[in-house]
VOBA-1610 file (N, C-alpha, C; in pm, whole numbers, padded with zeros to 5 digits, always signed):
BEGIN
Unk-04757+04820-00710Unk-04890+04871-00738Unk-04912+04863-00888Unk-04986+04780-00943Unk-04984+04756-01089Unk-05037+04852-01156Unk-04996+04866-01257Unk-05074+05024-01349Unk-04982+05098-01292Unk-04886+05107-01155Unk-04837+05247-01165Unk-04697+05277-01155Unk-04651+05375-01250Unk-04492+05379-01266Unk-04397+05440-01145Unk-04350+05413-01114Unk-04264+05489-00975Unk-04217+05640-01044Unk-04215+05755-01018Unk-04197+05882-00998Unk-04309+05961-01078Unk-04362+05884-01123Unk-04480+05919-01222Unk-04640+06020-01186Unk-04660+06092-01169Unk-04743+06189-01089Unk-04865+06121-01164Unk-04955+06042-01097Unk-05125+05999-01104Unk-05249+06076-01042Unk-05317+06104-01108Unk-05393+06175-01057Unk-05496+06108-00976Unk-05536+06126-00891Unk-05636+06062-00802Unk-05794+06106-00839Unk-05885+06014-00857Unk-06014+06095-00935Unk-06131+06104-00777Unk-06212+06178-00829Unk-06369+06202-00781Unk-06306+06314-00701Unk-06141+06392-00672Unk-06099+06509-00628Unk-06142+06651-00717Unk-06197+06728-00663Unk-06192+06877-00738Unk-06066+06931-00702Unk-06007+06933-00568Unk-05877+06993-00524Unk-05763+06850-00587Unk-05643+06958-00681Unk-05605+06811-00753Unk-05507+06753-00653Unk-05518+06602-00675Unk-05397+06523-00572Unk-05376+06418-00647Unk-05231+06422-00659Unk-05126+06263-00741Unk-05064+06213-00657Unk-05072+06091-00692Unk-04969+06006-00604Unk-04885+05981-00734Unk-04743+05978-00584Unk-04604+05934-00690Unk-04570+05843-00662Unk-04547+05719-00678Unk-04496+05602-00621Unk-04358+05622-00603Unk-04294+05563-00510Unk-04180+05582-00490Unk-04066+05435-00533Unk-03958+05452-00583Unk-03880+05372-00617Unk-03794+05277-00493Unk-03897+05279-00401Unk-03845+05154-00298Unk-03880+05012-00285Unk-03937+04907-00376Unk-04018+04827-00326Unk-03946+04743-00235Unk-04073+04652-00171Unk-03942+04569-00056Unk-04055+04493+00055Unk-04016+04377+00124Unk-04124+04294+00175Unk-04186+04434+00326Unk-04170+04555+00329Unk-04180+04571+00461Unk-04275+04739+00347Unk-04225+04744+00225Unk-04293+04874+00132Unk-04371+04835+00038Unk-04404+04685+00036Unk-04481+04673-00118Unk-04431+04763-00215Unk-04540+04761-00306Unk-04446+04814-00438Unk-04375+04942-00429Unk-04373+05063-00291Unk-04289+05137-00304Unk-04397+05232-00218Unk-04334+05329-00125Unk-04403+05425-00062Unk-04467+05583-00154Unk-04607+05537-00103Unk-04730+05635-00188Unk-04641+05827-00139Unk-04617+05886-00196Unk-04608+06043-00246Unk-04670+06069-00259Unk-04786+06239-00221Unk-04876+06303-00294Unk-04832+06420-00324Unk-04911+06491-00410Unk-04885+06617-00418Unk-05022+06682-00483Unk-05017+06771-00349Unk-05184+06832-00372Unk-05150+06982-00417Unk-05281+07005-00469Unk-05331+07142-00500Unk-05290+07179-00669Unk-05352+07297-00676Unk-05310+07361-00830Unk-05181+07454-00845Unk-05209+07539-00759Unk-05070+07679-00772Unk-04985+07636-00660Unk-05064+07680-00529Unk-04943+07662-00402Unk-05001+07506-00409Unk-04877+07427-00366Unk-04867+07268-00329Unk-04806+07251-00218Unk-04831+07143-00151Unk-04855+07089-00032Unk-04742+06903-00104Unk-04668+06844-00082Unk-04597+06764-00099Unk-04604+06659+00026Unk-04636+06547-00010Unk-04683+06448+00158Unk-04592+06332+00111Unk-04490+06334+00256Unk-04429+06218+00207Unk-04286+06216+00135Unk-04230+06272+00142Unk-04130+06204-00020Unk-04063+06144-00015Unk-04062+06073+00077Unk-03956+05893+00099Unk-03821+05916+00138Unk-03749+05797+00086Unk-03621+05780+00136Unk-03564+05897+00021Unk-03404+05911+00044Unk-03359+05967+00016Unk-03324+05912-00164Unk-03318+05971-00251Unk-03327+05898-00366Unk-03296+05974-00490Unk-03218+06014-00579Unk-03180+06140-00666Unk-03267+06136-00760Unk-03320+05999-00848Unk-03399+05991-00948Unk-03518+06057-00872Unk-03581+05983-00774Unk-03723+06073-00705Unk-03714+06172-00735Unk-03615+06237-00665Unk-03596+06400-00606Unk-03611+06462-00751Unk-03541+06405-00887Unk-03601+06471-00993Unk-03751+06451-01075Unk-03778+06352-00971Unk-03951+06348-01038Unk-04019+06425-00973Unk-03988+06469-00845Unk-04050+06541-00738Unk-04098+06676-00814Unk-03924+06713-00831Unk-03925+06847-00850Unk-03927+06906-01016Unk-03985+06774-01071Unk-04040+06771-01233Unk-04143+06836-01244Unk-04259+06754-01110Unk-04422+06755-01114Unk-04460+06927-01052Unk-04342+06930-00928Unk-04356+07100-00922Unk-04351+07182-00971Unk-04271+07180-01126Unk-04232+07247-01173Unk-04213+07392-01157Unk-04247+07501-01235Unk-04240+07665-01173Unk-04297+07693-01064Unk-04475+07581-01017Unk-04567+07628-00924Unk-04441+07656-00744Unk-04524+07700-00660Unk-04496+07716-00531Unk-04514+07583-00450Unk-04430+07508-00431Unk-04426+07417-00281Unk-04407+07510-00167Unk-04485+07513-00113Unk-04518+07558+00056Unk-04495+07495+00125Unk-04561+07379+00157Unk-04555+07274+00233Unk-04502+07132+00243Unk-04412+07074+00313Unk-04383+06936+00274Unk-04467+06878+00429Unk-04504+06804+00403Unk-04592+06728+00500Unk-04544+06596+00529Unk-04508+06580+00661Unk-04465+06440+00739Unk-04571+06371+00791Unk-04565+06249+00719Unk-04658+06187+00863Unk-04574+06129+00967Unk-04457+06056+00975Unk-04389+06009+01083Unk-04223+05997+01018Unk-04161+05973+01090Unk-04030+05975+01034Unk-03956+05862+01054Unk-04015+05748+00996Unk-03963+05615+00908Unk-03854+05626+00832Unk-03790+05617+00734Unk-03666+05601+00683Unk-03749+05567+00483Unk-03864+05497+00502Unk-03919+05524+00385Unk-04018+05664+00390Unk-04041+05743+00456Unk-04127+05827+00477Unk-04040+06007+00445Unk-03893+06002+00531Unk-03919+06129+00530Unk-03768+06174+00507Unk-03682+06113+00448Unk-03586+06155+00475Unk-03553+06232+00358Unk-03655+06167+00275Unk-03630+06276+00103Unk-03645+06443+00130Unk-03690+06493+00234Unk-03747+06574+00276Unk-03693+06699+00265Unk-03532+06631+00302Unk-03441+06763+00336Unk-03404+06835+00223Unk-03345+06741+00111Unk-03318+06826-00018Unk-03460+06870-00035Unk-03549+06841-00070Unk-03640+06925-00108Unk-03693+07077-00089Unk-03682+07049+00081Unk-03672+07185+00147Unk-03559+07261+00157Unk-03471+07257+00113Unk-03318+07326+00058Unk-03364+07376-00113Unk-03432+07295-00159Unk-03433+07363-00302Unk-03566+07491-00333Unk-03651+07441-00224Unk-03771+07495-00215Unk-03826+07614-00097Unk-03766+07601+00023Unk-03727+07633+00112Unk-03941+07566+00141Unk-03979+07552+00137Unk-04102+07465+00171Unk-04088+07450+00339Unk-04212+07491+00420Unk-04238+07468+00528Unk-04247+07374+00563Unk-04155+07280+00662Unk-04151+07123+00729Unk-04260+07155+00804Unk-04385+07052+00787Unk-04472+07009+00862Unk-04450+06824+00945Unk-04462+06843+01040Unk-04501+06769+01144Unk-04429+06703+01255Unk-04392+06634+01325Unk-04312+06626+01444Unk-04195+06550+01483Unk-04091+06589+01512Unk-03985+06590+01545Unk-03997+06429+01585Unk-03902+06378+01494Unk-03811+06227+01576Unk-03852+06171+01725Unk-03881+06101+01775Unk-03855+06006+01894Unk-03725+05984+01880Unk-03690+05976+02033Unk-03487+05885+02022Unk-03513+05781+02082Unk-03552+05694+01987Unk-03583+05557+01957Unk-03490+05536+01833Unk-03430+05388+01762Unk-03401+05329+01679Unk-03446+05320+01553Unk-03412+05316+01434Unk-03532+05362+01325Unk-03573+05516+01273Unk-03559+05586+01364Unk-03640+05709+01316Unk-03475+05818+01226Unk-03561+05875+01165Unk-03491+05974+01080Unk-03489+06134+01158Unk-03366+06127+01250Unk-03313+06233+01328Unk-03311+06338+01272Unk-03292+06337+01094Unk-03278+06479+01043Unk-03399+06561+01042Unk-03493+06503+01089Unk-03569+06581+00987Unk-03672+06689+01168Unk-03629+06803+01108Unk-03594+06926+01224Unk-03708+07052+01207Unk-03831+06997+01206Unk-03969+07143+01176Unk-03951+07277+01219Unk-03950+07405+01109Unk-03913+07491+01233Unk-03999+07542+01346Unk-04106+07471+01315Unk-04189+07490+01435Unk-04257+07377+01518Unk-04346+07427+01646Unk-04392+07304+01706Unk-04516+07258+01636Unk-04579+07159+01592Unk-04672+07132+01480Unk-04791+07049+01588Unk-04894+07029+01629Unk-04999+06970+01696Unk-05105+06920+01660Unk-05177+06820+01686Unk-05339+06788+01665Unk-05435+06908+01631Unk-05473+06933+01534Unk-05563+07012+01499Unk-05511+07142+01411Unk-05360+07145+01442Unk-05355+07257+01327Unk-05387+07246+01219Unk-05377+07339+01125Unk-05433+07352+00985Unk-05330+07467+00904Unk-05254+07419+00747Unk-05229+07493+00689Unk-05313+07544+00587Unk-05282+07671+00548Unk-05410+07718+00452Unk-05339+07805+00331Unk-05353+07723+00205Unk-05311+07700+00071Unk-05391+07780+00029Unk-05475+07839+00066Unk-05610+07974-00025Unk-05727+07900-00051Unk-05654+07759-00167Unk-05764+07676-00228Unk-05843+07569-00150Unk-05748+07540-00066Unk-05765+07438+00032Unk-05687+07440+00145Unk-05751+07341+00283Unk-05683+07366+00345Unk-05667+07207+00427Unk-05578+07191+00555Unk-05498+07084+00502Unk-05477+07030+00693Unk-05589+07012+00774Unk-05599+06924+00906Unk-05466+06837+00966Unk-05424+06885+01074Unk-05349+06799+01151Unk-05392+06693+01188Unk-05374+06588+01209Unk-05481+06474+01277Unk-05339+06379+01335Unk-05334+06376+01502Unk-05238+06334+01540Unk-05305+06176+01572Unk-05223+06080+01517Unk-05282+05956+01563Unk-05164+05837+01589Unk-05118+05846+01721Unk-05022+05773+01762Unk-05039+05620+01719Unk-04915+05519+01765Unk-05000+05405+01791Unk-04915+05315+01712Unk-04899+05331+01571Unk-04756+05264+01461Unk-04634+05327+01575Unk-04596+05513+01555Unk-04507+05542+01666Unk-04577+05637+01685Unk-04518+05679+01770Unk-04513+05790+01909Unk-04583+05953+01820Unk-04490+05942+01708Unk-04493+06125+01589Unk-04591+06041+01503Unk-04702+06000+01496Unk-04740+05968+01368Unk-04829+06061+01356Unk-04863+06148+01244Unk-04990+06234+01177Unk-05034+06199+01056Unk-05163+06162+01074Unk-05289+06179+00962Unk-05297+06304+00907Unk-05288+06348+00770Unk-05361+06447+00724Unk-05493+06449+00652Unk-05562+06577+00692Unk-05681+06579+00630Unk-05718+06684+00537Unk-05723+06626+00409Unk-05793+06747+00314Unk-05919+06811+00318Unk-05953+06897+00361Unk-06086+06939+00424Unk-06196+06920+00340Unk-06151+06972+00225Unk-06248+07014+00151Unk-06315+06921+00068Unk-06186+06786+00078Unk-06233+06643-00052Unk-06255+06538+00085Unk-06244+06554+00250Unk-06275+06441+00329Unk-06205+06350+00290Unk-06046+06410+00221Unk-05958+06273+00212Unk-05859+06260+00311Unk-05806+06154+00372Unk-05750+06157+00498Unk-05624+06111+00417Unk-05477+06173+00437Unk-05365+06070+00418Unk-05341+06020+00504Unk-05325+05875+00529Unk-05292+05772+00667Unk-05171+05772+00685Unk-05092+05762+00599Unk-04950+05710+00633Unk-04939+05586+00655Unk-04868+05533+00771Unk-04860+05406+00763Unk-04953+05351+00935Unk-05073+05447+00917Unk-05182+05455+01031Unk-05269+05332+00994Unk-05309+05338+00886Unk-05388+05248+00780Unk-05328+05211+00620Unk-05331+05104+00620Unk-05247+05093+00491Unk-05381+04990+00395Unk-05366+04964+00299Unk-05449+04939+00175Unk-05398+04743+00206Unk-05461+04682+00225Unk-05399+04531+00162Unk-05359+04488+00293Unk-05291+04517+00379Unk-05225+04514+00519Unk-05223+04555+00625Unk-05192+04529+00714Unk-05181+04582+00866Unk-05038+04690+00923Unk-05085+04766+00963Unk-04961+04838+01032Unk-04889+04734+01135Unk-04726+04777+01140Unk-04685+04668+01229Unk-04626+04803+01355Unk-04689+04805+01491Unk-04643+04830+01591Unk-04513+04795+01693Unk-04429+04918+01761Unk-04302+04925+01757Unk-04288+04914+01847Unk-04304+04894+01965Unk-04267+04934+02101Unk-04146+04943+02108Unk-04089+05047+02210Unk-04154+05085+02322Unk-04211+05202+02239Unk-04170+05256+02149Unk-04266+05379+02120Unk-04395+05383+02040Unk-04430+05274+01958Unk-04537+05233+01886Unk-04596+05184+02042Unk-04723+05192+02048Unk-04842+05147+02126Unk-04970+05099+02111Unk-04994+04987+02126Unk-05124+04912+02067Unk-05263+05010+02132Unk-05246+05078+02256Unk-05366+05085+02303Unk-05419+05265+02264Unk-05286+05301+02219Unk-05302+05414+02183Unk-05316+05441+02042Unk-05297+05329+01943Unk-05329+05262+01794Unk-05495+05299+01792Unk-05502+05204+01890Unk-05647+05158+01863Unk-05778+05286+01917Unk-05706+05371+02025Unk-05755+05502+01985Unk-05730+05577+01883Unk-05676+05550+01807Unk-05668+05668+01735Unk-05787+05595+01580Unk-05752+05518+01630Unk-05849+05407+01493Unk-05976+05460+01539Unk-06062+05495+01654Unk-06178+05476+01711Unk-06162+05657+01696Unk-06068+05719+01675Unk-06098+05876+01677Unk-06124+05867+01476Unk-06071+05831+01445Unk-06106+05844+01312Unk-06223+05847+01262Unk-06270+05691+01337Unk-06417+05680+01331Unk-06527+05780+01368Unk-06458+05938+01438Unk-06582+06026+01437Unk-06576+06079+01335Unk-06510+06072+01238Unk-06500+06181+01144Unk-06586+06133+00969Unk-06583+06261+00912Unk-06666+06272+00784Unk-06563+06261+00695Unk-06535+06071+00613Unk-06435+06090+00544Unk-06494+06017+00402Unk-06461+06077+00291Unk-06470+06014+00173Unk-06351+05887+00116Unk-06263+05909+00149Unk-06168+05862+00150Unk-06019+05866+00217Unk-05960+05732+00195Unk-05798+05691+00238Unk-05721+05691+00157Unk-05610+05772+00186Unk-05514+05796+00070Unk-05360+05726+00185Unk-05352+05607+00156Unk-05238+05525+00229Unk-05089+05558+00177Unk-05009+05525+00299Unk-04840+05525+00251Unk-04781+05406+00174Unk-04871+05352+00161Unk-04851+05174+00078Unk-05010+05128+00068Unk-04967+05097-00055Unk-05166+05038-00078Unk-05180+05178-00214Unk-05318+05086-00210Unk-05435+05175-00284Unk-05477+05275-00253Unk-05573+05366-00309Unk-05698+05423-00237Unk-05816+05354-00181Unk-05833+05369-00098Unk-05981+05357+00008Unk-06081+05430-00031Unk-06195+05382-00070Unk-06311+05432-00077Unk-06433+05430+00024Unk-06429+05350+00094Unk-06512+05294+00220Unk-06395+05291+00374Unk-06431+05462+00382Unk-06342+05460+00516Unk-06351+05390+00602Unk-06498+05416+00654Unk-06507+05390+00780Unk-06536+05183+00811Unk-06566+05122+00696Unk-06555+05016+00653Unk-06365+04943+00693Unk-06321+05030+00625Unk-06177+04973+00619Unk-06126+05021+00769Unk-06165+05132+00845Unk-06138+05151+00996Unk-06165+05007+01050Unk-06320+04998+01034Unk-06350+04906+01153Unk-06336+04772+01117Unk-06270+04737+00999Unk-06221+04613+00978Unk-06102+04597+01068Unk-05987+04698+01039Unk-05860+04681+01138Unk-05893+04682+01314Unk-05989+04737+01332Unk-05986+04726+01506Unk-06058+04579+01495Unk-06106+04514+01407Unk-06143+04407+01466Unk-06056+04285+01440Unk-05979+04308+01352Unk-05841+04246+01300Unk-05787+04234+01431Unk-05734+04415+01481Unk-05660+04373+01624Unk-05733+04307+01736Unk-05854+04335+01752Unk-05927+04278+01899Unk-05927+04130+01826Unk-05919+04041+01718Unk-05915+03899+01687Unk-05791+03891+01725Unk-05691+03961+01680Unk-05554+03914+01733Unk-05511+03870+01902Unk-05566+04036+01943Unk-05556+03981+02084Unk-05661+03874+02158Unk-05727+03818+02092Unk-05806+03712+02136Unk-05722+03596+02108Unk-05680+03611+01998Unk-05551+03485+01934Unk-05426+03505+02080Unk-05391+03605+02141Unk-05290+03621+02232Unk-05305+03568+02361Unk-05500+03596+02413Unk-05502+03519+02519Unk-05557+03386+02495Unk-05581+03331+02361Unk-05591+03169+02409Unk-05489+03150+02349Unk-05368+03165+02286Unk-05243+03134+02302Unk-05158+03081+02461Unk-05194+03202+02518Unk-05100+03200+02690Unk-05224+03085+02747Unk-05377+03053+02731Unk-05426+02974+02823Unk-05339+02842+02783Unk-05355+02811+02633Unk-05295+02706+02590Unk-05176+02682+02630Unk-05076+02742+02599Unk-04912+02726+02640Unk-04879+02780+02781Unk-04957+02853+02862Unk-04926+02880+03021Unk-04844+02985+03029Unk-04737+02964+03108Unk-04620+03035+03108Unk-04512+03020+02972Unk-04498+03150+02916Unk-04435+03123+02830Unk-04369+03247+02749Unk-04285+03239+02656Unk-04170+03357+02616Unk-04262+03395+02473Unk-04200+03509+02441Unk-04255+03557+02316Unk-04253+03449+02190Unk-04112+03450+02181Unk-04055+03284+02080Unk-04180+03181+02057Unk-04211+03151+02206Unk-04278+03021+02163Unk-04444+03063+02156Unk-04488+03191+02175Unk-04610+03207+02193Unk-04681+03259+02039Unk-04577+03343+01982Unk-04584+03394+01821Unk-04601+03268+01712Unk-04560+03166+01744Unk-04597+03084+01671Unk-04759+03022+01676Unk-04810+03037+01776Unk-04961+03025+01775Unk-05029+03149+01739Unk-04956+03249+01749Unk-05105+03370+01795Unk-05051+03420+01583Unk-04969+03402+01524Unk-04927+03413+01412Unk-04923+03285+01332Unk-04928+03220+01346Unk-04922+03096+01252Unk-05010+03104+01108Unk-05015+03206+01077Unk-05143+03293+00960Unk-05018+03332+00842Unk-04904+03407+00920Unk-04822+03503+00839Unk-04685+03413+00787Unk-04605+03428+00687Unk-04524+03376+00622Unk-04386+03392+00726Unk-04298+03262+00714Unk-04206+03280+00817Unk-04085+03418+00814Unk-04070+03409+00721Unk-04007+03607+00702Unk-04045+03680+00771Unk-04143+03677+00792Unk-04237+03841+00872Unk-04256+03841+01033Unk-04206+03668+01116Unk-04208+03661+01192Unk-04147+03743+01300Unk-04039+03819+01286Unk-03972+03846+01340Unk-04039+04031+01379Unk-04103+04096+01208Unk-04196+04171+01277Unk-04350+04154+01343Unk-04384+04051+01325Unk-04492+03984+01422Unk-04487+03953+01532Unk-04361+03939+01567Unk-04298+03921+01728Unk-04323+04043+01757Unk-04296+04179+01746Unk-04238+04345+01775Unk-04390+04334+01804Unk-04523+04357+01685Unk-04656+04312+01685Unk-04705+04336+01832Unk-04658+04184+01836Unk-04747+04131+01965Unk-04659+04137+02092Unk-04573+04166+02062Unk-04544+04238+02210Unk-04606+04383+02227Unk-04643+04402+02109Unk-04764+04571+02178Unk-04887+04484+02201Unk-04911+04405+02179Unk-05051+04325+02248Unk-05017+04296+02336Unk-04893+04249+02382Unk-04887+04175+02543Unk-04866+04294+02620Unk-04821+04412+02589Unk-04797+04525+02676Unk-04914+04604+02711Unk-05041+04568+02594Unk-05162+04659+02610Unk-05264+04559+02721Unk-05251+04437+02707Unk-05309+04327+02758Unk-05255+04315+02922Unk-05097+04365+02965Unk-05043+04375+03121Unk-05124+04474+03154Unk-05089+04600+03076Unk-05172+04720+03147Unk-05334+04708+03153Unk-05404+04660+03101Unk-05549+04645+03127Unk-05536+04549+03240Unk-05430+04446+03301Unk-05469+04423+03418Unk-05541+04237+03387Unk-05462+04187+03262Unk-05553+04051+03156Unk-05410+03989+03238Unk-05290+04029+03210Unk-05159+03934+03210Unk-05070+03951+03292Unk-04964+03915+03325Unk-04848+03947+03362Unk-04713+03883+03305Unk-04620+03996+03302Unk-04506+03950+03277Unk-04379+03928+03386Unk-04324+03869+03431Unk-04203+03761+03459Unk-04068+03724+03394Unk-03961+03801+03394Unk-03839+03725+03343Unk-03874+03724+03189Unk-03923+03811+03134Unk-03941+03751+03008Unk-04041+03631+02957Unk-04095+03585+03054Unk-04209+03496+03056Unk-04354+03572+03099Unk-04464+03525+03029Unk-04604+03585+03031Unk-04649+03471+03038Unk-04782+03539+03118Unk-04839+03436+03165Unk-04996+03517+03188Unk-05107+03420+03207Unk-05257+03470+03258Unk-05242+03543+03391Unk-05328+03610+03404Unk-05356+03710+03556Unk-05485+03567+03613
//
């Protein structure tokens, strides 16, 4: 992210309730320049995010906190760049773990243990502000949006990202439940996107309905892929319905579009066979 230093607390403008992003010291073809940190409010703070596990972070973290009160550490999903910084923090702070417990799926960060059950619509309340659950499956299974009420800033996580596309996991990532949650967003009153990678968003609902049409082009790329090639395996079908993306990334473009071919069986478009797909 150019202009910005990794542990470095930035202030985010056109906010009255204050919020910095910290960049995090991970970059990497799957984190861009490093996973976005915030840290909201004036007295009590709210902490979103604090990445992988990392000692230099953990002392920028707990630089920017300084004397004030951390209350809250806020999860959006538990990635391995997302949440595992989490634990020291809440050992030094004793800070309330917000948001939901691991899938036992592959990938996810097992430690990280809320002491409570956390849901769609709760709300913590900081005095100054207060701070929306917004459950939006779809990357995986635990993913939460937060919403700052009072500035209509949404943190996405890796729901919506700045520059890029979320890449979907199956079996616990789900394309069809993605794309609801993209279309629930769309009811809402937002000023802005505050992403886990990327920029800020200024034109929410702009940058929403760009990605659902990203995915509904994709899966259009999926079924004239299978008319073209017939019966056929993931291997050979990713090379048409992707032939856009650099050969590195293929392999998560495969994961991709097998949540398209799984959202595309269940609507009743395809079928699968032995590992072979094919038209209905």
């Amino acid at each position: 992210m150019e202009g910005f230093e990794p542990g470095v607390p930035t202030a985010i403008d056109g906010c009255k309730i204050p919020v910095k992003r910290i960049l995090g010291r991970n970059p990497g073809p799957m984190t861009g320049p490093g996973t976005n940190s915030y840290l909201i409010g004036q007295d009590r703070l709210c902490l979103l995010d604090p990445g992988p596990i990392d000692d230099v972070q953990f002392e920028s973290f707990m630089s920017a906190i300084g004397n004030r009160k951390l209350e809250y550490l806020l999860l959006t999903h538990t990635h391995g760049d997302h949440s595992p910084g989490a634990a020291r923090i809440h050992e030094a702070t004793d800070a309330t773990l917000v948001g939901i417990s691991a899938p036992d799926v592959a990938g996810q960060d097992q430690s990280f243990q809320p002491q409570q059950k956390w849901q769609h619509g709760d709300e913590v309340d900081c005095g100054e502000y207060k701070i929306r659950l917004i459950h939006t499956p779809g990357h995986v299974s635990n993913h939460l949006c937060f919403l700052l009420v009072e500035e209509a800033l949404l943190f996405t996580g890796d729901h919506v990202l700045q520059g890029t596309t979320s890449v979907i996991l199956p079996p616990d990532g789900d394309m069809s439940a993605y794309l609801d949650s993209l279309a629930y967003l769309q009811t809402l009153r937002l000023r802005y996107l505050a992403p886990g990678h990327g920029g800020i968003m200024d034109e929410p609902q702009l940058e929403i309905e760009k990605l659902i049409a990203h995915r509904l082009k994709r899966e259009a790329k999926v079924l004239a892929g299978l008319a073209e090639l017939g019966e056929c395996t993931v291997d050979e079908l990713v090379l048409i319905v992707y032939d856009d993306v650099a050969e590195h990334l293929i392999p998560w473009a495969k994961r991709t579009m097998l949540a398209h071919l799984i959202k595309l069986e269940r609507d009743d478009r395809i079928i699968e066979s032995k590992d072979r797909w094919r038209l209905l």
